[in-house]
C-alpha positions in Angstrom: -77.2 -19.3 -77.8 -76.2 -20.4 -74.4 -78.9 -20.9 -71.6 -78.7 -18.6 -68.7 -79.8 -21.7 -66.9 -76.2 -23.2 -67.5 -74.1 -20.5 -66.2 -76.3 -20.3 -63.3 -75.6 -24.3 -63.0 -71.8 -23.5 -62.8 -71.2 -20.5 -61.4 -70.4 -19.4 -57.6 -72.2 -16.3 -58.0 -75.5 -18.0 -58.7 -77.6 -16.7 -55.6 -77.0 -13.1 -56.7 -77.6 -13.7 -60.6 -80.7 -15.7 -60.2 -82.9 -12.9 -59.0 -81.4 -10.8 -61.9 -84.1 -10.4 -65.2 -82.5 -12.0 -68.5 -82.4 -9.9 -71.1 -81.1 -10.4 -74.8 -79.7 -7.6 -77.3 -77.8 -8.1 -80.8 -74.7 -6.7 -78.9 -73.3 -6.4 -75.3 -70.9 -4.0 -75.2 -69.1 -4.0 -71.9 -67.4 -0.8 -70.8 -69.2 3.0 -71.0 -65.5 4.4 -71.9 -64.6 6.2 -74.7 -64.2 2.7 -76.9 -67.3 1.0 -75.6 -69.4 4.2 -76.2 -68.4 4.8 -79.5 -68.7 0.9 -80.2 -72.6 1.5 -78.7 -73.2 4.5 -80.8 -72.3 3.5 -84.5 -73.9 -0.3 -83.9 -77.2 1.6 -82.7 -77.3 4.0 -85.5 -76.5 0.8 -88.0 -80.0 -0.5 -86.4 -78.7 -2.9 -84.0 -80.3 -3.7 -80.4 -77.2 -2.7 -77.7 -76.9 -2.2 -74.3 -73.9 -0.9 -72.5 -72.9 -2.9 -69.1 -70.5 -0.6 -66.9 -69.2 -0.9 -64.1 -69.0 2.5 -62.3 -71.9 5.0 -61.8 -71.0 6.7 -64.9 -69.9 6.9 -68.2 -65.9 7.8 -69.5 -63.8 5.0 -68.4 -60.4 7.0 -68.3 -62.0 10.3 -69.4 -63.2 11.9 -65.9 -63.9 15.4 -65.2 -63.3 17.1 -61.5 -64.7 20.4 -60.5 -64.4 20.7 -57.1 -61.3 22.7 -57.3 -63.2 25.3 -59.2 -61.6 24.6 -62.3 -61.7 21.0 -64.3 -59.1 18.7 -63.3 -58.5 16.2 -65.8 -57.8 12.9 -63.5 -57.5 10.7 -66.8 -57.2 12.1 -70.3 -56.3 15.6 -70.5 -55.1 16.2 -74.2 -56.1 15.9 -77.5 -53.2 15.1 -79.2 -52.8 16.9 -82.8 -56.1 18.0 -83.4 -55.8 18.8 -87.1 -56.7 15.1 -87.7 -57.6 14.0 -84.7 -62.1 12.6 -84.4 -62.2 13.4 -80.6 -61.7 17.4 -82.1 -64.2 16.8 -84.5 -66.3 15.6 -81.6 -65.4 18.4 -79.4 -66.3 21.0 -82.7 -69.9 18.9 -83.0 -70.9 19.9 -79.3 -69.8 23.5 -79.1 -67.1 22.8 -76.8 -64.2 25.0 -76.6 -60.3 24.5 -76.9 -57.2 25.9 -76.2 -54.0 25.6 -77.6 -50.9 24.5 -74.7 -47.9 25.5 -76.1 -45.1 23.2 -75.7 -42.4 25.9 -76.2 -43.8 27.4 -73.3 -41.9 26.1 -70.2 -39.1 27.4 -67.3 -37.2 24.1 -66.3 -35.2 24.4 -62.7 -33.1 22.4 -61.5 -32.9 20.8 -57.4 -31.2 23.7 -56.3 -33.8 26.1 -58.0 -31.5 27.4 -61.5 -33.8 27.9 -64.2 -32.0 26.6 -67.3 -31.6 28.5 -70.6 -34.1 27.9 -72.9 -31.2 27.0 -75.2 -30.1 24.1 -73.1 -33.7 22.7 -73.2 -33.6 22.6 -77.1 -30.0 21.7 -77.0 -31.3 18.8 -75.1 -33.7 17.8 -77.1 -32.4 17.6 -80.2 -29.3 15.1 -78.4 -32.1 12.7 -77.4 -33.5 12.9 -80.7 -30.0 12.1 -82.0 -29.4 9.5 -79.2 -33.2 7.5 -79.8 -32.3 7.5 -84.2 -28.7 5.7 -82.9 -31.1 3.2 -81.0 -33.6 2.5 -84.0 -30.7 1.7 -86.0 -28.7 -0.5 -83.3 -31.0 -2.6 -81.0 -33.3 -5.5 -81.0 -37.0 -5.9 -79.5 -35.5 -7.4 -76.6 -33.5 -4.6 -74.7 -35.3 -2.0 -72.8 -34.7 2.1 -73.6 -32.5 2.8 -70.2 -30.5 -0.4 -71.2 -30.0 1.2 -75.3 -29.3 4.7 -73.8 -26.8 3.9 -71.3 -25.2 1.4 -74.1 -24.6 4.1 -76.8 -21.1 6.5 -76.1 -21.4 10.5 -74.7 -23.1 11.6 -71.3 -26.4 10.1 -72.7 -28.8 10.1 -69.2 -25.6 11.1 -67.1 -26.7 14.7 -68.2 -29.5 15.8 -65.6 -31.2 17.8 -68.1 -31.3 15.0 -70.7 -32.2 12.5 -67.9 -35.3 15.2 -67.4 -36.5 15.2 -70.7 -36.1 11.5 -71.0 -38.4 11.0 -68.2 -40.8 14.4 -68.9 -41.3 13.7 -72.7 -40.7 10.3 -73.4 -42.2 8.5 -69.8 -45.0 10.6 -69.9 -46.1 10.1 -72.9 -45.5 5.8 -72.9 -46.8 5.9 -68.6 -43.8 3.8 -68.2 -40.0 3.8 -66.8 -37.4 3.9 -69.3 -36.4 0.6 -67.8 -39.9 -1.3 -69.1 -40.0 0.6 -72.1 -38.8 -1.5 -75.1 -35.6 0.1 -76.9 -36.9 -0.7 -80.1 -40.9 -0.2 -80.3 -41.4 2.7 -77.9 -41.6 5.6 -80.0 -43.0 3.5 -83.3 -46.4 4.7 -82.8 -47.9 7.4 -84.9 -48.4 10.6 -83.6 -50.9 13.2 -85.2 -49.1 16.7 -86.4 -50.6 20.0 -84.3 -50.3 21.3 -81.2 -52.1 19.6 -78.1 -55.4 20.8 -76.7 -57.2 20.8 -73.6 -61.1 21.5 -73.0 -62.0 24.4 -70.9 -65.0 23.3 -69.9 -64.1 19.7 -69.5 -62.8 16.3 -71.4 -65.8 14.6 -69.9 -68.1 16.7 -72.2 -67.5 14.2 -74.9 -68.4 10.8 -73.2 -71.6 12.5 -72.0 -72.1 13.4 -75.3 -71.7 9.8 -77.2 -73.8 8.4 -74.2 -76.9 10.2 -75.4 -79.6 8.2 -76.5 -78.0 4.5 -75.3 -79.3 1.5 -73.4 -76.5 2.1 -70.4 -76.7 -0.1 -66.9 -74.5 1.5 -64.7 -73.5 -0.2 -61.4 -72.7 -3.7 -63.5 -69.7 -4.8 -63.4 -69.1 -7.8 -65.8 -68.3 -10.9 -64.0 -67.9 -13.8 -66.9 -68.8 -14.2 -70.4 -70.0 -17.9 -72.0 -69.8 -17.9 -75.6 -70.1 -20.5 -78.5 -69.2 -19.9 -82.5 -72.2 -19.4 -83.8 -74.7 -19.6 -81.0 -73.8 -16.2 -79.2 -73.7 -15.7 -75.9 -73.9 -14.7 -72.1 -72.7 -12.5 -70.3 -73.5 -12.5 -66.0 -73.0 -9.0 -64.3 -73.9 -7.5 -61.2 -77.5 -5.5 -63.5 -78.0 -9.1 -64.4 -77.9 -12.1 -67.1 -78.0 -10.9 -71.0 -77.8 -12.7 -73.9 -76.5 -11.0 -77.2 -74.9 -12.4 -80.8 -72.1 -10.6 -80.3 -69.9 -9.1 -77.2 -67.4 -6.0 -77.5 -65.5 -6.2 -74.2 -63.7 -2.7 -73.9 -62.5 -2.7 -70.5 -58.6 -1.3 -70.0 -56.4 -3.8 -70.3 -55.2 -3.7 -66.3 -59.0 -5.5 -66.0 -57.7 -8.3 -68.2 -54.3 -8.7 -66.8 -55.8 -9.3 -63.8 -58.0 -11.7 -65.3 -61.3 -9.5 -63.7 -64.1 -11.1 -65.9 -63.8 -14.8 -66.4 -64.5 -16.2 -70.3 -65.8 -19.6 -70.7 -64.1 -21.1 -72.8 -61.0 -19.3 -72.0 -59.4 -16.7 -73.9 -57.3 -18.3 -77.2 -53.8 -19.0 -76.0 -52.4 -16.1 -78.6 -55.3 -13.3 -77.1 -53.8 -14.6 -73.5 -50.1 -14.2 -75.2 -51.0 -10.5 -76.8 -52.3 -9.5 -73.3 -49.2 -10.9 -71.6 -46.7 -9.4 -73.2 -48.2 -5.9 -73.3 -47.3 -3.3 -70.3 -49.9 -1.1 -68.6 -48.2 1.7 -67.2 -49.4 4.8 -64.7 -49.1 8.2 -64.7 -50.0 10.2 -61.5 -51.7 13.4 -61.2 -51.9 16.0 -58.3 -53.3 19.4 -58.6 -52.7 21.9 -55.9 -54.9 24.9 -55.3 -53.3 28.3 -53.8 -55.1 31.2 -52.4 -52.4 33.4 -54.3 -50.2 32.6 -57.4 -46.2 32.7 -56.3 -45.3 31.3 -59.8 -44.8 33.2 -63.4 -48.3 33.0 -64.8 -47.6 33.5 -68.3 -45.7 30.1 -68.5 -47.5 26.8 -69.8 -45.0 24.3 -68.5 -42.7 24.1 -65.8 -40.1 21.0 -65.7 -38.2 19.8 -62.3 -35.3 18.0 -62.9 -35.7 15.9 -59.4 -34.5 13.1 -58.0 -35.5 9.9 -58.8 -36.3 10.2 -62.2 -40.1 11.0 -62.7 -40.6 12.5 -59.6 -43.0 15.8 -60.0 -41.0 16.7 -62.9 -43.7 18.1 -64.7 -46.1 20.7 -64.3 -48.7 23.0 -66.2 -49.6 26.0 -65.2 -53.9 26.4 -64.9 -53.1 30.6 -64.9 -52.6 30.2 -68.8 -56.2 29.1 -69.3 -57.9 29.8 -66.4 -58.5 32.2 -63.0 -57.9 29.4 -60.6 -54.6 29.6 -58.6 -53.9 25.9 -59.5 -50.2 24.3 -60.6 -50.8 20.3 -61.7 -48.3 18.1 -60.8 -47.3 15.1 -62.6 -45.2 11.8 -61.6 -44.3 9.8 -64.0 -42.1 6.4 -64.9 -41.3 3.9 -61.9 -42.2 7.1 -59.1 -46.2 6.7 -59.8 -46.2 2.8 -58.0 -44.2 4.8 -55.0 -46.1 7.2 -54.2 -49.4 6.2 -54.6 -48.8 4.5 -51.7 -48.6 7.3 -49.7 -51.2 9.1 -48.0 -52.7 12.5 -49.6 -51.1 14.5 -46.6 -47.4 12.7 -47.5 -48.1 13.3 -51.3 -48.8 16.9 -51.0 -45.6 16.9 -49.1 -43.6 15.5 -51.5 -45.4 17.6 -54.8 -44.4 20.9 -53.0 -40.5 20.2 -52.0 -40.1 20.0 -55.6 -42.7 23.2 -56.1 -40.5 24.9 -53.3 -37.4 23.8 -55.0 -38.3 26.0 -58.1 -39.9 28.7 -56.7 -38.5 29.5 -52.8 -39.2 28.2 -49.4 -41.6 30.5 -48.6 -44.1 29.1 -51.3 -47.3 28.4 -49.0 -49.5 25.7 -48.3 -52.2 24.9 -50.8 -55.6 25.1 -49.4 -57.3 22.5 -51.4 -55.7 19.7 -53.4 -57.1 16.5 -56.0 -54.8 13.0 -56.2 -55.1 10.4 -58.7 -54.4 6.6 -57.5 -54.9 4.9 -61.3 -52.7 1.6 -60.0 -55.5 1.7 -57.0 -58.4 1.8 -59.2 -60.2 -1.2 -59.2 -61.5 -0.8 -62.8 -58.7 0.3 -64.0 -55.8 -0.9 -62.6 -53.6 1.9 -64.5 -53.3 4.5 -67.0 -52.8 3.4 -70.5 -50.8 0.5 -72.2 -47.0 0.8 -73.5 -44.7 -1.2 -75.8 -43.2 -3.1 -73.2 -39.6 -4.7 -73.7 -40.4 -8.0 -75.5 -43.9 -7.2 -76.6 -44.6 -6.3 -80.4 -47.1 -4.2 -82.5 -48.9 -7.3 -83.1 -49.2 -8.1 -79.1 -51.6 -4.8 -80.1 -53.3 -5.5 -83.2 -53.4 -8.9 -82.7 -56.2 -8.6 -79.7 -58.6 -7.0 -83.0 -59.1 -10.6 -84.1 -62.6 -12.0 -83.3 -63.0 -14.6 -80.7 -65.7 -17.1 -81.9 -66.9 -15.1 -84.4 -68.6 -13.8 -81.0 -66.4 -11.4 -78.8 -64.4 -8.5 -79.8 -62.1 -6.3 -77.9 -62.2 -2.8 -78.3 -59.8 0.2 -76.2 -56.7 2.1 -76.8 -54.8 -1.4 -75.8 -55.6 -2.7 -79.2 -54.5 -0.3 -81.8 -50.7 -0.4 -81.7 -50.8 2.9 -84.0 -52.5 5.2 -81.7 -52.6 3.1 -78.1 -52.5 5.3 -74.9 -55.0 7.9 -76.4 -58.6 9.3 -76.2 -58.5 9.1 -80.1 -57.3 5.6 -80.3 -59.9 4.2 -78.0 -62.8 6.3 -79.9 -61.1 4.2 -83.0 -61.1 0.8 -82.0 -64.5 1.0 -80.9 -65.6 2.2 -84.2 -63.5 -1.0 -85.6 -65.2 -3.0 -83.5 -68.5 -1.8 -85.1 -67.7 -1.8 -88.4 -66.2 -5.7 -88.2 -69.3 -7.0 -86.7 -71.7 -5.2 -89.8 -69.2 -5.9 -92.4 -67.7 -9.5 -91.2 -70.2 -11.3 -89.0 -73.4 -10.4 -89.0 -75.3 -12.1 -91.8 
């Protein structure tokens, strides 16, 4: 095991360390997210000593509730995605809470002028990008990006506005990336669980809140740097102090480690740095807006806005479908998130309802209360999920499951190529993570 004494002896943050009490656990699992806490929960039960280190003041990493419009706003995960097979529903079914079913067929789409498009055109649409995305799995390399293959194959292809929308709608909305980053050949080779998409009622957050039950958590402890040594363990220095484990899970979003937030001594192996490279962590922005009276059609999930540029509020679901609250959520999604985040929440709102006024009249009113989400701003974050980025691989993925050291894993939906940019595969990497230190390391 490393001494605490020589981290101190090396690092710059030694003043605020060296009042912090040492502690040592089997495992160090940094991150309370979804991953971390499921990482936490099945190494406890196994009989293991754990404690959590996160960063915030609570638990959920990407998975956070909002009340304060009176109904819960979802500012990270808001799905489960086919829930026939999916753990988080089993986990949702375990603590009582309540579903219900959002109907993708349910949906108006208008265009800038305000035309709501026959429903036929919409499937009409969708079927030709179905056609258009089997012409690119058959035709391009891992080295061209999706915008690149589209515009590349003969016919309208993005030319056609409502194609265009659905490009951006379905396909950057579900990867939290432009169609431009996205690689041709690796963005839709994920697997995607059968069933129609959920939301909870009474709120995602229900779930972390449940898994954190029972554990060793230190909030308010952000992770700093972690020494390790095969065979001897190691240590890692946060803000709630110096620990000392056998093993470390590090399940921080991958955002943290692009940005290289906690320092590892020795350095990551040059193919963990290469895997984290070449992956893209993408954004998706979310703004709900609160109305003192509904001016919409409330018996429509979806509505779709077929603005300009691409990804700009061309989403929205309708709260009335599942709840009493006057609320429409907005989403932005491909290269529009990094724009306007930047603006304030007065010149977002702005911008949200000149696309809501586009679909529905001019005289649509103000909202009286609204919620933004700013994932590219968040400093423990640093965006929404991870994406297949043009270059990277499915082993840029799965290649970050390998042990370092026999000592520190990585756990979070950035390491499961199958299922990455979901609540479900986050919950299943930490459970990998587990299971490889019982099975694989531990004596």
């Amino acid at each position: 095991m490393l001494s605490a004494g020589s981290v101190m002896a090396t690092s710059t943050l030694m003043p605020r360390y060296a009042r912090a009490a040492q502690t040592s656990f089997d495992v160090i699992v940094i991150g309370a997210g979804i991953a971390g806490l499921a990482a936490a929960g099945m190494l406890t039960e196994l009989g293991y000593t754990v404690v959590v280190l996160e960063a915030t003041n609570k638990v959920g990493g990407r998975i956070r509730t909002d009340w304060r419009l009176g109904a819960p706003f979802e500012v990270g995960a808001g799905w489960i995605h086919g829930p026939h097979r999916n753990p988080i529903s089993g986990l949702a079914a375990s603590i009582g809470a309540p579903t219900f079913v959002t109907k993708d067929d349910s949906f108006g789409v208008y265009s800038q002028t305000g035309e709501r498009q026959a429903s036929q055109r919409i499937y009409d649409a969708y079927e030709d990008l179905t056609e258009l995305y089997q012409k690119i799995d058959a035709r391009v390399g891992a080295g061209q990006s999706l915008e690149a293959a589209l515009r590349s194959l003969p016919g309208k292809g993005l030319e056609d506005p409502v194609l265009n929308w659905m490009a951006s709608a379905y396909t950057e909305f579900s990867n939290g990336s432009s169609l431009e980053t996205l690689s041709a050949y690796y963005f839709d080779e994920d697997d995607v669980l059968e069933g129609d998409d959920v939301i909870l009622p009474e709120g995602y957050d229900k779930i972390p809140k449940a898994l954190a039950e029972g554990l060793d958590i230190r909030f308010n402890a952000p992770v700093e740097a972690v020494e390790y040594e095969e065979g001897e363990g190691a240590t890692v220095l946060s803000a709630g102090g110096v620990f000392e484990a056998d093993y470390v899970v590090c399940s921080v979003p991958l955002g943290m480690l692009k940005q290289q937030r906690i320092s590892f001594d020795p350095p990551l192996p040059k193919k963990h740095l290469t895997h984290i490279g070449n992956l893209g962590f993408g954004n998706v922005t979310k703004l709900a807006l609160k109305f003192e009276d509904p001016f919409w059609p409330l018996d429509i999930q979806y509505f779709g806005y077929m603005g300009e540029p691409r990804g700009r509020w061309n989403y929205f679901l309708n709260y009335r479908t599942f709840s009493n609250e006057n609320i429409l959520l907005g989403v932005s999604v491909g290269a529009y998130p990094l724009a306007v985040e930047k603006l304030t929440n007065t010149e977002m709102v702005a911008d949200c309802m000149a696309a809501i006024r586009a679909m529905f009249g001019t005289r649509a009113p103000e909202p009286v209360a609204h919620i933004a989400t700013r994932w590219s701003q968040d400093p423990w974050t640093g965006g929404a999920y991870s994406y297949s980025k043009v270059g990277s691989s499915p082993r840029d993925f799965d290649g970050l499951q390998e042990p370092v050291a026999d000592t520190l894993l990585f756990a979070g939906e950035h390491t499961d190529f199958a299922f990455h940019g979901t609540t479900h595969g986050a919950y299943l990497s930490g459970l990998r993570a587990a299971e490889t230190i019982d099975e694989k390391l531990a004596d």
